[in-house]
C-alpha positions in Angstrom: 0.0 0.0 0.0 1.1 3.3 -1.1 2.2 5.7 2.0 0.4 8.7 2.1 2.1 11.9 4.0 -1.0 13.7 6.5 0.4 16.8 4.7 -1.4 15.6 1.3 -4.7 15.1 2.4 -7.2 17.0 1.1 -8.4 20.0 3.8 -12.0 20.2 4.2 -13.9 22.3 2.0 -15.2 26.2 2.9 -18.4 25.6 4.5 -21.0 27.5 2.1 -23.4 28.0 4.9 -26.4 30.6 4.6 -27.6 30.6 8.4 -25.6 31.9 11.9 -24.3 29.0 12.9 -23.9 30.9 16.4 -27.1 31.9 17.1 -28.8 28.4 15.6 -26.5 26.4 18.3 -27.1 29.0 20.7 -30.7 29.4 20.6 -31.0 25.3 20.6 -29.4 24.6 23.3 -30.9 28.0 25.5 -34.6 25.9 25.2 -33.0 22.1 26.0 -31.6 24.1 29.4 -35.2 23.9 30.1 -36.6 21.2 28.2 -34.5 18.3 27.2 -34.1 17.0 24.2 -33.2 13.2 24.1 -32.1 12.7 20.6 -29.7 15.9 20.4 -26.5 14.4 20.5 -25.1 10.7 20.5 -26.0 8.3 23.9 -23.3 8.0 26.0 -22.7 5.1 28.1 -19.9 3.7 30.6 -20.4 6.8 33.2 -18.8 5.2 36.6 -21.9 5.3 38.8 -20.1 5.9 41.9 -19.9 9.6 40.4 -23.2 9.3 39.1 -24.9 9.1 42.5 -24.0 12.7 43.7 -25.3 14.5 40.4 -29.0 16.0 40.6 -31.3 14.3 38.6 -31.7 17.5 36.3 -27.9 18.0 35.2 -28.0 14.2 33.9 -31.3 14.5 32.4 -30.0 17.7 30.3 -26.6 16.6 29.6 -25.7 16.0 26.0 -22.4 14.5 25.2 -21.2 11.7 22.6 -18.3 10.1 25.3 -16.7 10.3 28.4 -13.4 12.3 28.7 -13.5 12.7 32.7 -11.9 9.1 32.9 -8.7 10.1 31.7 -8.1 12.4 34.7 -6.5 12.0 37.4 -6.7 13.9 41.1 -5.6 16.9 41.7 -5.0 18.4 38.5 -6.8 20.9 37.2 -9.1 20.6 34.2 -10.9 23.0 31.9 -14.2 21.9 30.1 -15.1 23.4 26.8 -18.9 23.8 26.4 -19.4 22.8 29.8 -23.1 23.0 29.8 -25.1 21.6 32.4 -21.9 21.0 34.3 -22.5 17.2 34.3 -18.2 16.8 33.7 -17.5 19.2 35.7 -19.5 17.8 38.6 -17.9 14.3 38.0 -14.5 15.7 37.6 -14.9 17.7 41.1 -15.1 14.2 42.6 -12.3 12.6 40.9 -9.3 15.8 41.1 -10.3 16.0 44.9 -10.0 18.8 47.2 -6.2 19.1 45.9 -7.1 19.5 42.1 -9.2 22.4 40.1 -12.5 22.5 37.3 -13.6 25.4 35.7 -15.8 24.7 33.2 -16.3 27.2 30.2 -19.7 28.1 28.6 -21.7 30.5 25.9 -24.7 29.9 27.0 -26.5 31.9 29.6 -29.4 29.5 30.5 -26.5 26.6 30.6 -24.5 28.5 33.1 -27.4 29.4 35.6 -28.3 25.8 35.2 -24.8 24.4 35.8 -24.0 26.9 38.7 -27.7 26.5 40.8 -26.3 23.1 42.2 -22.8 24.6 43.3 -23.2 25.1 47.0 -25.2 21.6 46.8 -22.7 19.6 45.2 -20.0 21.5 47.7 -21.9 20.4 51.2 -22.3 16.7 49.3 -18.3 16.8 48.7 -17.2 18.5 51.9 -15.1 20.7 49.4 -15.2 23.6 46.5 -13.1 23.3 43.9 -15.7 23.6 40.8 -16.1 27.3 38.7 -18.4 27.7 35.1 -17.6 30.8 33.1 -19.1 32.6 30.4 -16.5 32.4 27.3 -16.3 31.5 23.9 -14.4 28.3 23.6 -12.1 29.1 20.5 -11.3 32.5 22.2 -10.5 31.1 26.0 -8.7 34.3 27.0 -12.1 37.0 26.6 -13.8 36.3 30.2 -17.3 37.5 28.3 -18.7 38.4 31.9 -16.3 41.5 32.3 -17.2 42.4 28.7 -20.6 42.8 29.2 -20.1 44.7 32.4 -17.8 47.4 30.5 -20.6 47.1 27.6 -23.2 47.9 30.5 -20.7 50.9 31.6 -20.2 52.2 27.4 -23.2 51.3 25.5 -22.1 51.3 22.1 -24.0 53.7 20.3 -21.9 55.1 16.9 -19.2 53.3 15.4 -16.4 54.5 16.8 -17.5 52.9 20.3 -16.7 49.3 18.7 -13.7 50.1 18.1 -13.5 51.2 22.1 -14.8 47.9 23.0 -12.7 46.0 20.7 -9.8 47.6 22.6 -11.0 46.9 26.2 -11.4 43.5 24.8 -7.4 43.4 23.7 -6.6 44.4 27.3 -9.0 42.3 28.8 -7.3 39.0 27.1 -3.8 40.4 28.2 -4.3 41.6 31.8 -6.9 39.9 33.3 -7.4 36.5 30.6 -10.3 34.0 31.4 -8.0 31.0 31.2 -3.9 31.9 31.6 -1.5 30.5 29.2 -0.1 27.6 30.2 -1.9 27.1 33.6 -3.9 23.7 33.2 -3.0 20.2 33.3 -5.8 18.6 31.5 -8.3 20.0 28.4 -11.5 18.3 28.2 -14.8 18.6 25.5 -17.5 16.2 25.1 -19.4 17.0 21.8 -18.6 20.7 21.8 -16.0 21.7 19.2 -18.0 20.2 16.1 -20.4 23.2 16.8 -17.7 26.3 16.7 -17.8 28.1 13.0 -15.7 26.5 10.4 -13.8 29.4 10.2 -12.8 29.4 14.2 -11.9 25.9 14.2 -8.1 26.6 14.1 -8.4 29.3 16.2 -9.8 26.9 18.8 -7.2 24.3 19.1 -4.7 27.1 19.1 -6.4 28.4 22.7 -6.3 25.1 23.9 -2.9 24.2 22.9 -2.3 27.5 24.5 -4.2 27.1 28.0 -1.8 23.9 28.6 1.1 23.3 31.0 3.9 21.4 29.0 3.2 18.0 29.5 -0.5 18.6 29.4 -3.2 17.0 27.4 -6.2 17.8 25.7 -9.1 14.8 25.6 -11.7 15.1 23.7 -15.3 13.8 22.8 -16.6 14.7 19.3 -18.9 13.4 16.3 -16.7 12.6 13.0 -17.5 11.7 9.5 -15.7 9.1 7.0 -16.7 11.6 4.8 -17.4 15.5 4.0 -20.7 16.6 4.7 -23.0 17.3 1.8 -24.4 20.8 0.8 -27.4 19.9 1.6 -26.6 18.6 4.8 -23.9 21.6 5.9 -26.8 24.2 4.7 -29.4 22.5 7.2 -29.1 24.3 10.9 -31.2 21.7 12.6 -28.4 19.8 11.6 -25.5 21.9 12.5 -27.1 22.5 15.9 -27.6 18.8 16.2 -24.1 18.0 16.2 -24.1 16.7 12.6 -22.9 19.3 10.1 -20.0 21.0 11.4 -18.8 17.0 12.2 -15.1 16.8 11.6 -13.9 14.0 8.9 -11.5 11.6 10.8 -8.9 12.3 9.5 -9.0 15.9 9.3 -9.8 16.0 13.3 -6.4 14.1 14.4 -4.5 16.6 11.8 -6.2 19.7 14.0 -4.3 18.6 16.5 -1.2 18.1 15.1 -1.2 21.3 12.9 -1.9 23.2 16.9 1.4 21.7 17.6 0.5 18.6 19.7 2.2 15.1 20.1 1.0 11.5 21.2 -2.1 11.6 19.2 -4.4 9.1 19.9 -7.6 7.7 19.1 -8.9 6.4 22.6 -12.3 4.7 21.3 -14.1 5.1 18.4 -18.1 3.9 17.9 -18.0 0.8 15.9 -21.3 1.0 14.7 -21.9 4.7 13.3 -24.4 6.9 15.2 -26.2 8.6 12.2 -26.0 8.0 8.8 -27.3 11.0 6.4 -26.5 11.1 2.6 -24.6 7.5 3.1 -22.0 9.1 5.1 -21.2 8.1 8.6 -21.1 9.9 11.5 -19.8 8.3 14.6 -18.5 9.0 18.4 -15.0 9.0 18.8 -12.1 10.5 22.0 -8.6 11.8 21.2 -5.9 12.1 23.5 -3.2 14.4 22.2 -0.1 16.0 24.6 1.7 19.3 24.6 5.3 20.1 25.2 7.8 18.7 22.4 9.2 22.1 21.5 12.6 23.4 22.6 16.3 22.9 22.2 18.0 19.6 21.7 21.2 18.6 24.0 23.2 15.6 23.7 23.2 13.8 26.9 24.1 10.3 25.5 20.8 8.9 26.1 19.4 6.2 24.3 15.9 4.3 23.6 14.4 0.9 22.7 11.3 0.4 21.0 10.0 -2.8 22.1 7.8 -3.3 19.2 5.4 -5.5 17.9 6.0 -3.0 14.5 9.1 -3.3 12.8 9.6 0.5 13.1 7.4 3.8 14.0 7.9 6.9 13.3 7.2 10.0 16.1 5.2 13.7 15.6 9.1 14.8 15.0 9.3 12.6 12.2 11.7 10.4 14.2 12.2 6.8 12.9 12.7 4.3 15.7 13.5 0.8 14.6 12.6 -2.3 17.2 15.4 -4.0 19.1 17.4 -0.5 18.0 19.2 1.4 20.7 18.5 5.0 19.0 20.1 7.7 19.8 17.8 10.8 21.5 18.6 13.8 23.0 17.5 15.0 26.3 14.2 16.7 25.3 13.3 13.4 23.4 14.1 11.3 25.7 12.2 12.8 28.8 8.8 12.9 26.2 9.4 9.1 25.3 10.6 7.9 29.2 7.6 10.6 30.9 5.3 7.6 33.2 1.9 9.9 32.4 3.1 10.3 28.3 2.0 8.5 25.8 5.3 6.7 24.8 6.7 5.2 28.2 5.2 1.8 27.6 6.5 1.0 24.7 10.0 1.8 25.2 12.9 0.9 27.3 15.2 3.4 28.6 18.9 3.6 28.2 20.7 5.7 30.4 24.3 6.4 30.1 27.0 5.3 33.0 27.9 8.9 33.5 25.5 11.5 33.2 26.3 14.2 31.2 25.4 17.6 33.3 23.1 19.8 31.5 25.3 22.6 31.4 28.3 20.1 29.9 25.8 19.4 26.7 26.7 19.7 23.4 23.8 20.4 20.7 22.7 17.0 19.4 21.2 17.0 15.6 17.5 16.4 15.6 17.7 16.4 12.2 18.9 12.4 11.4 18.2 9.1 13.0 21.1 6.9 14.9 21.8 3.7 16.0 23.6 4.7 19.5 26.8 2.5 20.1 26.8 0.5 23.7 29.8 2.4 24.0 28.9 6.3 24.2 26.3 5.3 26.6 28.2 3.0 28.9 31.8 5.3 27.8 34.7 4.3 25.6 37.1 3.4 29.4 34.9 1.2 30.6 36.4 -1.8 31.2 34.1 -3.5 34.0 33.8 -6.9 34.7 31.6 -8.7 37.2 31.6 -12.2 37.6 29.2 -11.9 41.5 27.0 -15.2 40.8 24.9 -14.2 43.8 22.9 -12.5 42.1 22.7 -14.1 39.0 19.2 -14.3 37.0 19.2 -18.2 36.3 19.1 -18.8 40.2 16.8 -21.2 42.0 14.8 -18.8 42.9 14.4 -16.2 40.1 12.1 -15.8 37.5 13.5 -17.9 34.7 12.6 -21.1 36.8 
């Protein structure tokens, strides 16, 4: 089979669309805050019940999502939910960060937020803790808090022209000096059938704020409908359909090169619904949850480190374009090898760490080149003196009593 670079793909098509997308998803969703709506998005199940039990009855009867990111989080880090809605994530992520860890969960839509935030002192007394927050934001603009916005609006009604261009400029310094989410301040992004709804022409915008919101190291897990295929015309020009998480659907393939186009690494699909949710126009649209990770930027220092892939594939290649053969000791530099080594990464398991018998001082690196793959030689890592030889039987692995018996 022919390889085929993700740089070739074909990027999805300008979305011709003769409605506001905006104000169709917004003025859905303001009347299933009151009145759900059971067929809105894709059924989730799996939900752990023991953080079931705590929720009122009315956030899980007006939650919508197509999976379940909160199980790929971990206490006490703190987590940001895009399109946080009735705050049914939120509420289960509360429970499962602890006292220790942090949720804010981010939201357009007024009705949603008063719905999400009416069960805060409740769900506090049932935990013995607060550590839960919604805001009012756009998701693909996570540094405009909307609340302090509107109160300067409320302060400077806009009545000529040259007043927007006042607001737009409170809305600059709002983003710099007092920015809903900070740059790099969270350990975990989470969205569960949110992003498929932003504009077409915001969508790169929006994994650029979320790459942006994340610690180094951090990870973004998310829940959203895909296609096997583009939407039709008739089905992109249909707002029932867009609000109904159907027409702004990524394509599959399209949605795991958002993320690597934002800059992340360790893409991966975490499920994927085996039996398609909708189909419309004989295309496919399905449930599926990405993990992707941020952090692989920065300089490269040789430190005389090496790694082996353990396999089963005869070689892989990384979001760095690095080749690693099986069996291989490959040479890495520092930056490298602390991504492929991390315990909560993506790559740990599947590699075995070589560390050299002297460690090389960070401050004593040389530049090592990126650029090129190498075989590392037993000898740089172990050093071209050492002469050691240890014939100590007590411990040796064939014993009585060790594994190999």
């Amino acid at each position: 089979m022919a390889e085929i670079s993700i740089n070739e793909l074909e990027p999805l098509p300008q979305t011709p669309v003769t409605y506001d997308i905006e104000q169709a998803v917004l003025q859905r969703y303001q009347a299933v805050a009151h009145q759900p709506e059971a067929a809105l998005c894709c059924p989730t199940d799996g939900y752990d019940s023991r953080y079931l039990e705590n929720l009122p009855s009315e956030i899980i009867e007006k939650d919508y999502g197509c999976g379940d990111p909160t199980r790929y989080v971990a206490i006490g880090e703190t987590v940001v939910d895009l399109g946080s809605g009735a705050g049914k994530n939120c509420y289960i992520l509360a429970q499962k960060v602890g006292a220790a860890g942090c949720v804010i969960g981010v939201d357009f839509n007024d009705e949603m937020l008063t719905l999400s935030r009416k069960y805060l002192d409740e769900m506090a007394e049932k935990l013995g803790y607060r550590n839960v927050q919604f805001v009012k934001g756009k998701i693909q603009d996570l540094a405009l808090n909307l609340d302090l916005a509107q109160a300067w609006l409320n302060q400077n009604p806009i009545t000529t022209v040259d007043r927007i261009a006042a607001f737009e400029t409170e809305c600059t310094r709002l983003r710099q000096a007092q920015p809903l989410i900070a740059s790099d301040s969270v350990d975990v992004v989470i969205s569960n059938c949110v992003l498929n709804l932003v504009r077409p022409q915001d969508k790169q915008q929006l994994f650029q704020e979320i790459y942006r919101v994340l610690k180094r190291g951090g990870r973004a897990v998310i829940s959203d409908i895909v296609c096997d295929e583009d939407p039709t015309l008739r089905i992109l020009n249909d707002p029932e359909l867009w609000s109904g998480c159907i027409a702004g659907a990524f394509r599959e393939d399209a949605f795991l090169q958002m993320f690597e186009q934002a800059g992340f690494y360790g893409i991966e699909v975490l499920a994927r619904q085996e039996e398609p949710w909708q189909v419309i126009d004989g295309i496919e649209f399905r449930s599926m949850t990405v993990r992707a990770f941020k952090g692989k930027e920065g300089p490269c220092w040789e430190r005389n480190q090496a790694v082996v892939y353990k396999g089963p594939w005869k070689a892989v290649q990384d979001d760095d374009g690095h080749t690693l053969y099986r069996g291989q000791r490959m040479a890495v530099c520092d930056k490298t090898f602390t991504i492929y080594t991390n315990p909560n990464g993506p790559y740990h398991q599947e590699m075995i760490p070589i560390h050299p018998h002297e460690e090389i001082a960070p401050e004593s690196a040389t530049v090592f080149d990126c650029t090129r793959d190498q075989i590392r030689s037993p000898r740089e890592t172990k050093g071209v003196e050492y002469q050691v030889t240890q014939t100590d039987t007590s411990s040796a692995c064939c014993s009585p009593n060790s594994s190999c018996y």
